[in-house]
PDB file with one MODEL, atoms N, CA, C and O in Angstrom:
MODEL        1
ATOM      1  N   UNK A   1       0.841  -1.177   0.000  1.00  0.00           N
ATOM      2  CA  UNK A   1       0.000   0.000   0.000  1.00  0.00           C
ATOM      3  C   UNK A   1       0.890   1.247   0.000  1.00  0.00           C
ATOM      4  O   UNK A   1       1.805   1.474   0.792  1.00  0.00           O
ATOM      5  N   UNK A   2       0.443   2.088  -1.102  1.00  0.00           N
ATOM      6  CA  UNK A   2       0.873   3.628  -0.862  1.00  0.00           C
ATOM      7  C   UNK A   2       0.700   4.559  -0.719  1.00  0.00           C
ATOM      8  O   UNK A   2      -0.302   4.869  -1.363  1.00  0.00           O
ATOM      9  N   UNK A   3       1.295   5.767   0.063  1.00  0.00           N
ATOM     10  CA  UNK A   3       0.699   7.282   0.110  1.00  0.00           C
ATOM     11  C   UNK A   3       1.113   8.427  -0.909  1.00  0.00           C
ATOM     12  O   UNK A   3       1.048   9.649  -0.771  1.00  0.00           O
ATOM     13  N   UNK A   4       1.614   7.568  -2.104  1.00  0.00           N
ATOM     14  CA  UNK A   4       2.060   8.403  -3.299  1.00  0.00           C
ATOM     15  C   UNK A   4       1.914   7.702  -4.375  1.00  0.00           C
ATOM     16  O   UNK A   4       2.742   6.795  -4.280  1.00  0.00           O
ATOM     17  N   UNK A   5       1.306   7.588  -5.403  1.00  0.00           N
ATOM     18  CA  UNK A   5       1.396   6.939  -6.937  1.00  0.00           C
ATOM     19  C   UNK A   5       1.930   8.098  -7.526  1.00  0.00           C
ATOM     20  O   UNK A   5       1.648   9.257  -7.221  1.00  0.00           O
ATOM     21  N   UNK A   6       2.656   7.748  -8.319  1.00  0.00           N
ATOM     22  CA  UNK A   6       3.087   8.732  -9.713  1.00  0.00           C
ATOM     23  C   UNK A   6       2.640   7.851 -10.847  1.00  0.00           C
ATOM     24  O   UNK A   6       2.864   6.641 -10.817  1.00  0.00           O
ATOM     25  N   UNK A   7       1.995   8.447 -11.874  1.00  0.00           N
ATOM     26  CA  UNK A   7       1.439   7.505 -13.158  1.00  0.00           C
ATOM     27  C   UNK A   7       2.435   8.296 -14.749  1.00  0.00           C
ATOM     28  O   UNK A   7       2.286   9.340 -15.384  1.00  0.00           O
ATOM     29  N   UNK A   8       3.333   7.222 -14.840  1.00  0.00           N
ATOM     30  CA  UNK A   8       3.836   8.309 -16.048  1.00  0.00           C
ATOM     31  C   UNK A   8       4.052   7.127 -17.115  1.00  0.00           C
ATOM     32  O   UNK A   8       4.825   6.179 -16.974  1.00  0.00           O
ATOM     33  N   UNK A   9       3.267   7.361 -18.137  1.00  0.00           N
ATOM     34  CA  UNK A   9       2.557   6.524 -18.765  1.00  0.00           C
ATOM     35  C   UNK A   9       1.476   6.106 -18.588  1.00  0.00           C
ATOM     36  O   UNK A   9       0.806   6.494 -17.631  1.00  0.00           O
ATOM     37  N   UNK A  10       0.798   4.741 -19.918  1.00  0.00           N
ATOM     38  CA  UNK A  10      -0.532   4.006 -19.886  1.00  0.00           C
ATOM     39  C   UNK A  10      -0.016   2.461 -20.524  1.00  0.00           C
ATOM     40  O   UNK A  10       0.723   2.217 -21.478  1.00  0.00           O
ATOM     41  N   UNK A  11      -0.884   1.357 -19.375  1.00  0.00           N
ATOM     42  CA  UNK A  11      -1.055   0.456 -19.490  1.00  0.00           C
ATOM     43  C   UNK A  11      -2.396  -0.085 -19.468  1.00  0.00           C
ATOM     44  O   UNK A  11      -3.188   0.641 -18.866  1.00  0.00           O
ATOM     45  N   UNK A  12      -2.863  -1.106 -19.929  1.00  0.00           N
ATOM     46  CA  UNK A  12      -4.202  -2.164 -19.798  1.00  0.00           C
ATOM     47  C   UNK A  12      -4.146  -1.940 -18.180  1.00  0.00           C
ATOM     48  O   UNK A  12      -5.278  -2.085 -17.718  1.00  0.00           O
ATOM     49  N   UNK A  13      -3.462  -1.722 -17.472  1.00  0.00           N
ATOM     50  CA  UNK A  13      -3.693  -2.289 -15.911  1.00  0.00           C
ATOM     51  C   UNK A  13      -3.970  -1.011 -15.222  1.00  0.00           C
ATOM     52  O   UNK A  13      -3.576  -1.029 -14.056  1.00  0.00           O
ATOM     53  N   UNK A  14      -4.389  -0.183 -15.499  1.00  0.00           N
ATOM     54  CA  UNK A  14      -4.125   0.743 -14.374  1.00  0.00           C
ATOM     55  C   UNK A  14      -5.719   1.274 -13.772  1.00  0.00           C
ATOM     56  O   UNK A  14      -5.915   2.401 -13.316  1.00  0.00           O
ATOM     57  N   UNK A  15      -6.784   0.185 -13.890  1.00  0.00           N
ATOM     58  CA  UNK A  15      -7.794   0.130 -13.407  1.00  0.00           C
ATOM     59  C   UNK A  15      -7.584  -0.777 -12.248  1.00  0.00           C
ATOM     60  O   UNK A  15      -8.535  -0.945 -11.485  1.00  0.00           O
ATOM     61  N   UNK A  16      -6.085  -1.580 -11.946  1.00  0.00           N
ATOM     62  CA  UNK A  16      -5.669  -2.284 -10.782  1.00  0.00           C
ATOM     63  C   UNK A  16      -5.415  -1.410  -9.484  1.00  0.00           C
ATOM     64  O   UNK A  16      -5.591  -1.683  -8.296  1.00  0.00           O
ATOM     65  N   UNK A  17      -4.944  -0.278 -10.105  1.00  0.00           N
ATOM     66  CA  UNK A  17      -4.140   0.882  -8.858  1.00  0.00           C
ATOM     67  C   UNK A  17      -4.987   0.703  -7.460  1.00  0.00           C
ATOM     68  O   UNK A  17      -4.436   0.639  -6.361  1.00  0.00           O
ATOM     69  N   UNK A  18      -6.214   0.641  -7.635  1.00  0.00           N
ATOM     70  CA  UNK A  18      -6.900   0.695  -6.200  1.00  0.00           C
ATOM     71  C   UNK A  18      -6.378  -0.344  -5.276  1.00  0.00           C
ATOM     72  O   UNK A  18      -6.646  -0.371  -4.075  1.00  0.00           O
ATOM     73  N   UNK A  19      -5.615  -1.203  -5.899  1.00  0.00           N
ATOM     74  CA  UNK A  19      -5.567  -2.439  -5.046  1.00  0.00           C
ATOM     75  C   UNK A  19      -4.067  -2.030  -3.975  1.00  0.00           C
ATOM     76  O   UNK A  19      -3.667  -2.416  -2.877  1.00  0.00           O
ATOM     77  N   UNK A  20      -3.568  -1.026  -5.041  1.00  0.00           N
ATOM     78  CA  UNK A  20      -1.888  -0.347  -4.073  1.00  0.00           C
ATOM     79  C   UNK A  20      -2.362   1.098  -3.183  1.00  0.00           C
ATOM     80  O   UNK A  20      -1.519   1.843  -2.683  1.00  0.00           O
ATOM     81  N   UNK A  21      -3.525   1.289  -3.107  1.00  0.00           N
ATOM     82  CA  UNK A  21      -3.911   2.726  -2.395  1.00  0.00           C
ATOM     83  C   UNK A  21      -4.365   2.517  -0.834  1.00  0.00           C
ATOM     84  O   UNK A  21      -5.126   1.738  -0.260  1.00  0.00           O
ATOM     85  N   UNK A  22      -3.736   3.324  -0.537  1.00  0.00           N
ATOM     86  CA  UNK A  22      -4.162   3.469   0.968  1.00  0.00           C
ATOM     87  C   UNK A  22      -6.077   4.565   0.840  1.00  0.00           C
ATOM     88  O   UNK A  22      -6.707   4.905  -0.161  1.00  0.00           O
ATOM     89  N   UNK A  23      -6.309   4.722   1.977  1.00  0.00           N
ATOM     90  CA  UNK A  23      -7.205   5.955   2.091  1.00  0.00           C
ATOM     91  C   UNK A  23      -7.619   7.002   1.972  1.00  0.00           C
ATOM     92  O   UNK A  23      -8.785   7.378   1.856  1.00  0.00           O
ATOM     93  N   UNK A  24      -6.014   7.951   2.007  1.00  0.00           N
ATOM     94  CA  UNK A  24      -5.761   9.025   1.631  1.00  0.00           C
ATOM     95  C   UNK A  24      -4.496   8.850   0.283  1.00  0.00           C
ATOM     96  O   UNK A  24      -3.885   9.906   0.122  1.00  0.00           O
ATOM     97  N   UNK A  25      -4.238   8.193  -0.260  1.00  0.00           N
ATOM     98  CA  UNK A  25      -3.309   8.144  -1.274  1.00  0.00           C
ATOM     99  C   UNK A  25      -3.320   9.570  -2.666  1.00  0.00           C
ATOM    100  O   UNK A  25      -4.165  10.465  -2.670  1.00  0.00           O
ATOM    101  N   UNK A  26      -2.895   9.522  -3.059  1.00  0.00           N
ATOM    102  CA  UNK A  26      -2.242  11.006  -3.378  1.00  0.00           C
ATOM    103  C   UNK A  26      -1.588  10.587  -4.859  1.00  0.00           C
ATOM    104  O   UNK A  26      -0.440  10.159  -4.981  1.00  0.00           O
ATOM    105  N   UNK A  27      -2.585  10.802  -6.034  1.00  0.00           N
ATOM    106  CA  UNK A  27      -2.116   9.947  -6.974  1.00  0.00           C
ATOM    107  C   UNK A  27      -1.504  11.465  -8.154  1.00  0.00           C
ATOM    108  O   UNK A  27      -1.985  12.572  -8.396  1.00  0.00           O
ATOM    109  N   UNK A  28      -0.898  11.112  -8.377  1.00  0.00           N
ATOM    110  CA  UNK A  28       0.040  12.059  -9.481  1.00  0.00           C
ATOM    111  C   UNK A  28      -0.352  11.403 -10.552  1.00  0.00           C
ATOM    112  O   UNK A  28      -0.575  10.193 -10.599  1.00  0.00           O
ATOM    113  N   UNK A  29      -0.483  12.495 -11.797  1.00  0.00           N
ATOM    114  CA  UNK A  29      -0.314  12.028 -13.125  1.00  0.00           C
ATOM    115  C   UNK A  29       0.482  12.921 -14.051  1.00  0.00           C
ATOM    116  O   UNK A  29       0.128  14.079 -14.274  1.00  0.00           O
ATOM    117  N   UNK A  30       1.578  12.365 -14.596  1.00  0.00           N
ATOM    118  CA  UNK A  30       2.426  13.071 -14.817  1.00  0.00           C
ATOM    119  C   UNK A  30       1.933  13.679 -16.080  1.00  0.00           C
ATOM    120  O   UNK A  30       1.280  12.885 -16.757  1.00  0.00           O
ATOM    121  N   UNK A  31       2.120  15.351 -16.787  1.00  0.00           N
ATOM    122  CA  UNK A  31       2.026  15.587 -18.062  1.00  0.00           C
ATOM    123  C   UNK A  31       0.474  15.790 -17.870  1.00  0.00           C
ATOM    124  O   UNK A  31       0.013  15.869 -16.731  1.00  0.00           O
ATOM    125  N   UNK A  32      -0.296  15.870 -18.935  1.00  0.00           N
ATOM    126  CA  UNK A  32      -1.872  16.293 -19.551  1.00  0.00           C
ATOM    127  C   UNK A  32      -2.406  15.682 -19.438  1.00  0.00           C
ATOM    128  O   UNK A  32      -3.561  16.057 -19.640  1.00  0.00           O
ATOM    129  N   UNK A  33      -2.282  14.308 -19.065  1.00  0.00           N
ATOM    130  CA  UNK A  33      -2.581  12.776 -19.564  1.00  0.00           C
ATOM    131  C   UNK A  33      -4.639  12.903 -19.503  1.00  0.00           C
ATOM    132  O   UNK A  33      -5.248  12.640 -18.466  1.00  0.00           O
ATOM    133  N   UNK A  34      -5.276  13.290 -20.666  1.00  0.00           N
ATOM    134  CA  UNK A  34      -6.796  13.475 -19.971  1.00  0.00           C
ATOM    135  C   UNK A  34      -7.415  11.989 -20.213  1.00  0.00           C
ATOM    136  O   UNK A  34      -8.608  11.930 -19.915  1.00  0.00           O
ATOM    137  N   UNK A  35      -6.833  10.753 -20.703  1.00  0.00           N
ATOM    138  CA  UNK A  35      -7.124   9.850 -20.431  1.00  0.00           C
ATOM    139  C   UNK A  35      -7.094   8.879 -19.398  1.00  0.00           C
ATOM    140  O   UNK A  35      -7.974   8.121 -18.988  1.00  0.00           O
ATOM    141  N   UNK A  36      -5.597   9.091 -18.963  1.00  0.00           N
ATOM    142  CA  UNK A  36      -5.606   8.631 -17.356  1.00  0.00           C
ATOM    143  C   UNK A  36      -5.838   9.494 -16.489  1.00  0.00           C
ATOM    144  O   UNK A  36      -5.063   9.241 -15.567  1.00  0.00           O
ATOM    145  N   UNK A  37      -6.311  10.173 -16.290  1.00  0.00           N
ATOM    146  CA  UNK A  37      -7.088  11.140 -15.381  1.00  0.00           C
ATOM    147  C   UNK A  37      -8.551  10.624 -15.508  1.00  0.00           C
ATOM    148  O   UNK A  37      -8.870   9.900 -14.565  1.00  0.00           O
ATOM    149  N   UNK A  38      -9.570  10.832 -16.499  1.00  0.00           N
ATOM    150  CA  UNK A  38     -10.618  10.275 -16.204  1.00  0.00           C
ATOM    151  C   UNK A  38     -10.872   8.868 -16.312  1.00  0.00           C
ATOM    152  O   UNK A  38     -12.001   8.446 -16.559  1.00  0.00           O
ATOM    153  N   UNK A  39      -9.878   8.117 -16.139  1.00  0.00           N
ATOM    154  CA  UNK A  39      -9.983   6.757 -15.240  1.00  0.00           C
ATOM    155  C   UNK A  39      -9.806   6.813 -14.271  1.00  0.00           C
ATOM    156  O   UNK A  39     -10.560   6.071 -13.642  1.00  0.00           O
ATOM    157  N   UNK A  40      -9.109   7.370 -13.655  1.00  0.00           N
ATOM    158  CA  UNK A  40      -8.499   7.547 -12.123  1.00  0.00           C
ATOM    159  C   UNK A  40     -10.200   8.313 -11.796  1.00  0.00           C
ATOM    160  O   UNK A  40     -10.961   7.591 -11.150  1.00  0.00           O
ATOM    161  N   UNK A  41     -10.675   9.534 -12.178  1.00  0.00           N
ATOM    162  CA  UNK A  41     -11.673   9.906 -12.007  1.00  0.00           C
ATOM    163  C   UNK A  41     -12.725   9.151 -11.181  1.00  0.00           C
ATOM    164  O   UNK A  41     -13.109   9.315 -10.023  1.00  0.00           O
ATOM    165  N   UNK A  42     -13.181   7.991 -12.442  1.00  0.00           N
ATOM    166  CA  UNK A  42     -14.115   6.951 -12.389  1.00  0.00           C
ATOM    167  C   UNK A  42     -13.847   6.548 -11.535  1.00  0.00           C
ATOM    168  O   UNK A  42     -14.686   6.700 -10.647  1.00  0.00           O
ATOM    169  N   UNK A  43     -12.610   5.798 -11.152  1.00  0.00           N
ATOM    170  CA  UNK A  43     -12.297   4.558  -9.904  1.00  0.00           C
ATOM    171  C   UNK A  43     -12.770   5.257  -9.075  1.00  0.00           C
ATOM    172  O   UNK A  43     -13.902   5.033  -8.647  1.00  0.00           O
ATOM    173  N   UNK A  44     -11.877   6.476  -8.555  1.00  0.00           N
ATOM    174  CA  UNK A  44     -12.326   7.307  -7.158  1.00  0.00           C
ATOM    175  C   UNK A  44     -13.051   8.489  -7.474  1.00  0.00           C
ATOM    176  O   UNK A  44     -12.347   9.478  -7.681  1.00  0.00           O
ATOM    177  N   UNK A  45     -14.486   8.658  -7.579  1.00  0.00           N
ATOM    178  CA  UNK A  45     -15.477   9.309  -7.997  1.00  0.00           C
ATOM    179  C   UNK A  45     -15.415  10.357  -6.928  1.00  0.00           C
ATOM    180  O   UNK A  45     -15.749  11.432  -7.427  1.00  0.00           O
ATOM    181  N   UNK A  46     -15.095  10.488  -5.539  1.00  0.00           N
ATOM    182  CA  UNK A  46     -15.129  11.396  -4.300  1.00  0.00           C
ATOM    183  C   UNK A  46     -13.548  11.716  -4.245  1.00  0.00           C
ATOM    184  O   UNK A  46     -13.015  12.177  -3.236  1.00  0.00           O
ATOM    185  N   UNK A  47     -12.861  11.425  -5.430  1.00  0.00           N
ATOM    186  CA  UNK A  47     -11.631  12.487  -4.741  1.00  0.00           C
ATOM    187  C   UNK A  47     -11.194  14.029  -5.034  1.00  0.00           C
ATOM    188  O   UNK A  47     -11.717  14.540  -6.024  1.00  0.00           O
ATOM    189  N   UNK A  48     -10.705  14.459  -4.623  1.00  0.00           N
ATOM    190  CA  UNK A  48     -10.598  15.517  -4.843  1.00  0.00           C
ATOM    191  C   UNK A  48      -9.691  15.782  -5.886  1.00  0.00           C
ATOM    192  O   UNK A  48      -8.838  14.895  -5.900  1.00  0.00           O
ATOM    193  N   UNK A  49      -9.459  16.859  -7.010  1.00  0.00           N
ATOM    194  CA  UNK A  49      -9.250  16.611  -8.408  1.00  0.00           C
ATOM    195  C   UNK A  49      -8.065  18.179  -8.458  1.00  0.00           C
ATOM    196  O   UNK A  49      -8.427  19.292  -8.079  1.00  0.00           O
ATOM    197  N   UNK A  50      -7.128  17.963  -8.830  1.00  0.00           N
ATOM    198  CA  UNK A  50      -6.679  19.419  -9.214  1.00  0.00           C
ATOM    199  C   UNK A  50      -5.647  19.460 -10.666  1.00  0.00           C
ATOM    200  O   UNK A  50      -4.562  18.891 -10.545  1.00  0.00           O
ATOM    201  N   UNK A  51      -5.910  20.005 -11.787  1.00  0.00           N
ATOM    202  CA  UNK A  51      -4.885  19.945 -12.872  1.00  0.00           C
ATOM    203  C   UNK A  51      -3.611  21.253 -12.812  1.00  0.00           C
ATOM    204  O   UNK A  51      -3.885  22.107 -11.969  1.00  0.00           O
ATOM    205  N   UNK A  52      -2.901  21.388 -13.228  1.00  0.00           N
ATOM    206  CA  UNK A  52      -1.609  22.040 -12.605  1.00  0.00           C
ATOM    207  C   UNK A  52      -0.798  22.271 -13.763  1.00  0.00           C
ATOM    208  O   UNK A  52       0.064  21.398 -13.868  1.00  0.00           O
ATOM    209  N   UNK A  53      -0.769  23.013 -14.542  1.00  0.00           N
ATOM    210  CA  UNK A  53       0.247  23.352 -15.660  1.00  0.00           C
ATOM    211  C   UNK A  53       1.219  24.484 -15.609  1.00  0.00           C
ATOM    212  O   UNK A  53       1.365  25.202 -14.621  1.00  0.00           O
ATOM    213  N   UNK A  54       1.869  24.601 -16.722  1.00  0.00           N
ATOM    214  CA  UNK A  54       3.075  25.939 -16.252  1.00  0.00           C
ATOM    215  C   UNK A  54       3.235  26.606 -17.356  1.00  0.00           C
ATOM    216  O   UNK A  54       3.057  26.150 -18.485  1.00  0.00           O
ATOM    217  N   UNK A  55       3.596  27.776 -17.063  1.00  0.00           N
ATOM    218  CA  UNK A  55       3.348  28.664 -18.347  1.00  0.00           C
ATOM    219  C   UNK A  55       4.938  29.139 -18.834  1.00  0.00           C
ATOM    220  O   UNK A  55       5.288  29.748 -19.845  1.00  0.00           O
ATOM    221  N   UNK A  56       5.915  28.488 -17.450  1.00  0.00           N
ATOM    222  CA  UNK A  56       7.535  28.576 -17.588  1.00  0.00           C
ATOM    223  C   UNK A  56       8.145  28.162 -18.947  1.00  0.00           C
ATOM    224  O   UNK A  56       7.707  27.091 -19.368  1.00  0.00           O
ATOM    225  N   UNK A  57       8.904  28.673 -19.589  1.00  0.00           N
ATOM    226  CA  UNK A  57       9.507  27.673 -20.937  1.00  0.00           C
ATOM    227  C   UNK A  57      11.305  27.141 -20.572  1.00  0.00           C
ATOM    228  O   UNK A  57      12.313  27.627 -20.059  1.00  0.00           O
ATOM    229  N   UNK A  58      11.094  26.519 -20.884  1.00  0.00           N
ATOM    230  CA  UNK A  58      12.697  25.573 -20.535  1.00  0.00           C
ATOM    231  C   UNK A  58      13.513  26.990 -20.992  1.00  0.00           C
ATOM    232  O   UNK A  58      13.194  27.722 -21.928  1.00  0.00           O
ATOM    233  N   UNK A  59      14.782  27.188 -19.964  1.00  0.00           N
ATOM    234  CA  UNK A  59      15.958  27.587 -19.973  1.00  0.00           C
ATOM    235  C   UNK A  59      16.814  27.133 -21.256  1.00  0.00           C
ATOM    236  O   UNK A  59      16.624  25.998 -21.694  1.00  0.00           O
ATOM    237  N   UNK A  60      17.917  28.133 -21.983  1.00  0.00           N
ATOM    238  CA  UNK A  60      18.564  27.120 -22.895  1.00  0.00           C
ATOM    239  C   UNK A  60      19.467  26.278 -22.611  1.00  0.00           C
ATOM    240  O   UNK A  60      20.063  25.632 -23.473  1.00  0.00           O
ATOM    241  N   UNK A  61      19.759  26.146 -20.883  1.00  0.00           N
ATOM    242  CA  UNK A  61      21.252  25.566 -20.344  1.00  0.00           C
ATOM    243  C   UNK A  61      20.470  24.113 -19.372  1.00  0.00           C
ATOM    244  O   UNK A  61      21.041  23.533 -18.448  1.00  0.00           O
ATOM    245  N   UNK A  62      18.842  23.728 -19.979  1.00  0.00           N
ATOM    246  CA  UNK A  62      17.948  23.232 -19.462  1.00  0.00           C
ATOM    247  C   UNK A  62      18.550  21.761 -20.028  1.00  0.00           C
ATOM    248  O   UNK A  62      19.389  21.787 -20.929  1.00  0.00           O
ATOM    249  N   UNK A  63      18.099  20.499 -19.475  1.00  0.00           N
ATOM    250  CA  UNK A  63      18.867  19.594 -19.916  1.00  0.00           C
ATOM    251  C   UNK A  63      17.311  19.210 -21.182  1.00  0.00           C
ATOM    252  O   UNK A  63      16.286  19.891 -21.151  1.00  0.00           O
ATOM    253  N   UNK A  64      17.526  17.961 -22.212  1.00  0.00           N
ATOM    254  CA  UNK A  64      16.805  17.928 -23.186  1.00  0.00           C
ATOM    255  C   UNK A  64      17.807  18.269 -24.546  1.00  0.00           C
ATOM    256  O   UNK A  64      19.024  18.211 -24.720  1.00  0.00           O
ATOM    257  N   UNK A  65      16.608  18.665 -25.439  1.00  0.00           N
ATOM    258  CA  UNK A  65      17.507  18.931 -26.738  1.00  0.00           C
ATOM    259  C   UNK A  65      17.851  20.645 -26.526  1.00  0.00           C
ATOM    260  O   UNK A  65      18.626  21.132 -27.350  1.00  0.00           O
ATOM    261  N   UNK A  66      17.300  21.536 -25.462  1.00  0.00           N
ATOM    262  CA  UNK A  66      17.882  22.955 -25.206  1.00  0.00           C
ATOM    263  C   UNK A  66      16.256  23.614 -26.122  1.00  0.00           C
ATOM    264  O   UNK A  66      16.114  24.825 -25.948  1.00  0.00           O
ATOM    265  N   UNK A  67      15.506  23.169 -26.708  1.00  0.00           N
ATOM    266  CA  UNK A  67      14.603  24.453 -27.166  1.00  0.00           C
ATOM    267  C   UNK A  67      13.512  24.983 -26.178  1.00  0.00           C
ATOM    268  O   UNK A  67      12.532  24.612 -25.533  1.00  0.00           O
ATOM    269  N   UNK A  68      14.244  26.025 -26.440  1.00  0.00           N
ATOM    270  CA  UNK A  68      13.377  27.443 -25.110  1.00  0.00           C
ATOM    271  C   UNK A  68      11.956  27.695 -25.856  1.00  0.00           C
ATOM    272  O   UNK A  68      11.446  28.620 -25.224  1.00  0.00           O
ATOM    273  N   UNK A  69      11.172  27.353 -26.787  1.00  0.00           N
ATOM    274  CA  UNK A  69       9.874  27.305 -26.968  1.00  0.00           C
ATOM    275  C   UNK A  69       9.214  25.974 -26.479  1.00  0.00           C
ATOM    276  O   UNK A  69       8.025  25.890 -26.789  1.00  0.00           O
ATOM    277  N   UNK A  70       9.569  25.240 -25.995  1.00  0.00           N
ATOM    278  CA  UNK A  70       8.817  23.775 -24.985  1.00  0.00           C
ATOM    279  C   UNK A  70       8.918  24.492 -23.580  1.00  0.00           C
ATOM    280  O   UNK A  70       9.878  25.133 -23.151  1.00  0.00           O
ATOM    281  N   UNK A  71       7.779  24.252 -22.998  1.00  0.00           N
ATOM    282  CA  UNK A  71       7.435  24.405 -21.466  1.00  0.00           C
ATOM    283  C   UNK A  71       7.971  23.585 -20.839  1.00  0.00           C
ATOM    284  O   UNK A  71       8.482  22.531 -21.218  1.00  0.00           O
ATOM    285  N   UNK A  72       7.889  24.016 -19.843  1.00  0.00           N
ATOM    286  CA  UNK A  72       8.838  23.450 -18.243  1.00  0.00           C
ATOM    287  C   UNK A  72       8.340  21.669 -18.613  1.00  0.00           C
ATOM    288  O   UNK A  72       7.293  21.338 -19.170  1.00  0.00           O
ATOM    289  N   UNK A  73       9.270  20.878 -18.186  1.00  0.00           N
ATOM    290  CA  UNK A  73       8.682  19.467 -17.820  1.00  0.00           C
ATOM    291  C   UNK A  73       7.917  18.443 -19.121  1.00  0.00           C
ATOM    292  O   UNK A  73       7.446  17.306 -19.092  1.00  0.00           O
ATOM    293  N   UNK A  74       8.104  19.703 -20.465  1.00  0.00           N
ATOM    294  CA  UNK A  74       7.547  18.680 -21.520  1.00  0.00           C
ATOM    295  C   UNK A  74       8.631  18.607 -22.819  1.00  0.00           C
ATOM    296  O   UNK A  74       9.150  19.648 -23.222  1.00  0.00           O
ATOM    297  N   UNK A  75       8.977  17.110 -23.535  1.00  0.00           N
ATOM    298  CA  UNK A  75      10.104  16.883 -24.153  1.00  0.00           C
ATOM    299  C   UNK A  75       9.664  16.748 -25.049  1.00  0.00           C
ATOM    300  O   UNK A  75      10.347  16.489 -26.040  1.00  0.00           O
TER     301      UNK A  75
ENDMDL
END
């Protein structure tokens, strides 16, 4: 059981996750993902929901291929 999932990616399985969640578990989804989000949705219909984006653009001394028109955290 955990008090943190991070989901980065999609598999067939991730309608299993409930089985690794604690009560209060605290599930991350990394990136836009609006497909694994409204699965996660469905499973836990009473949780509380927040999406979180950034309007920062990568540095050019940023690691990646260096282009300063991609936002923070996307490759």
């Amino acid at each position: 059981m955990f008090d943190l999932i991070i989901i980065d990616g999609y598999d067939n399985t991730l309608k299993e996750i409930v089985a690794f969640c604690k009560k209060n578990t605290i599930i991350f989804i990394e990136g836009d993902r609006k497909g694994q989000t409204e699965t996660i949705r469905q499973i836990f219909p009473k949780n509380k929901y927040v999406n979180v984006i950034t309007l920062n653009k990568n540095k050019p001394y940023s690691h990646g291929d260096g282009d300063t028109n991609r936002y923070v955290g996307w490759w």
